[in-house]
C-alpha positions in Angstrom: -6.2 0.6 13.2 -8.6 2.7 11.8 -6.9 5.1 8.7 -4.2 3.8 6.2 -0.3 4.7 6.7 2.4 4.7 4.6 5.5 2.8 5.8 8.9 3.5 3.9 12.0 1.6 3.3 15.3 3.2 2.3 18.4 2.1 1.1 21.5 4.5 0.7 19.2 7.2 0.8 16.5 5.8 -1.8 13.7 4.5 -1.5 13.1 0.8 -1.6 10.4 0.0 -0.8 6.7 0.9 0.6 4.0 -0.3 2.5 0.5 1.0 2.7 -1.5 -0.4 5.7 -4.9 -0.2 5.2 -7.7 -0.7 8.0 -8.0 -3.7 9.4 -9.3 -5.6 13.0 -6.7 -6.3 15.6 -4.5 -9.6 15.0 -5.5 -9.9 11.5 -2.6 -10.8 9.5 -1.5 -12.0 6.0 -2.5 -15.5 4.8 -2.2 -14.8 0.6 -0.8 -12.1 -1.9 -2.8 -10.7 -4.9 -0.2 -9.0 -7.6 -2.3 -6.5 -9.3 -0.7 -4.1 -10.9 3.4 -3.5 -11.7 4.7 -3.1 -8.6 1.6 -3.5 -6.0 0.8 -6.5 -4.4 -2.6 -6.4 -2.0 -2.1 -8.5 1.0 -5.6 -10.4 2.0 -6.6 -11.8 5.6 -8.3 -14.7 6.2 -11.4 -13.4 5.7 -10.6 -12.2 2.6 -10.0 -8.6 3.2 -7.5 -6.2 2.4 -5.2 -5.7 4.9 -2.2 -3.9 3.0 -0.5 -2.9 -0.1 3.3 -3.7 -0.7 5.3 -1.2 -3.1 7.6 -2.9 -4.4 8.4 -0.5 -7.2 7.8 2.8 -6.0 9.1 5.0 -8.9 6.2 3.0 -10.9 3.2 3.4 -8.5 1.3 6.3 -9.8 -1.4 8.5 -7.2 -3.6 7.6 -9.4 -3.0 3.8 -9.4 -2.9 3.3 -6.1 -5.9 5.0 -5.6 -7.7 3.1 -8.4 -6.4 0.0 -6.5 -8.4 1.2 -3.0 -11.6 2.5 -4.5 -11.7 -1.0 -6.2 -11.2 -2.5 -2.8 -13.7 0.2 -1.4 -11.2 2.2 0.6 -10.5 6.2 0.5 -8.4 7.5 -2.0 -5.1 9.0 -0.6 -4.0 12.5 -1.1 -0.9 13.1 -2.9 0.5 14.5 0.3 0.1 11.4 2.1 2.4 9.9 -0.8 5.4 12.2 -0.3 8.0 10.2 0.8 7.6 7.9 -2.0 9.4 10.7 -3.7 11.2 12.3 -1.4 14.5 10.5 -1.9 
């Protein structure tokens, strides 16, 4: 996969939940968790690297905080757009 892409998860019409794949090689999955801010939690391959950013409290997560969170981890900054459906329920 080469750009990020936000995943959503509803429940009765609100949203529960969000998942921001980031870039990553084929087959790489999820060995640990890194909390890092109120409701974001970085998921790490093997090797290390990011591979994806759980939501869990999406009426928290800022544009601005989540995009601190990738340039610290040396990915693009996501425009507000891209966010939409965060707040579209």
């Amino acid at each position: 996969m080469k750009q990020p892409y936000l995943e959503v998860t509803y429940r009765k019409g609100k949203v529960l939940a969000a998942y921001l794949y980031l870039p990553r090689s084929k087959g790489a999955k999820s060995v640990r968790t890194r909390r890092v801010d109120p409701g974001l939690v970085i998921d790490l391959a093997a090797d290390g690297k990011a591979i994806g950013i759980e939501i869990t409290a999406p009426g928290r997560v800022t544009p601005t905080v989540l995009n601190r969170v990738l340039k610290e981890l040396g990915f693009d900054p996501v425009a507000n757009a891209d966010l939409a459906p965060l707040r579209a329920a």
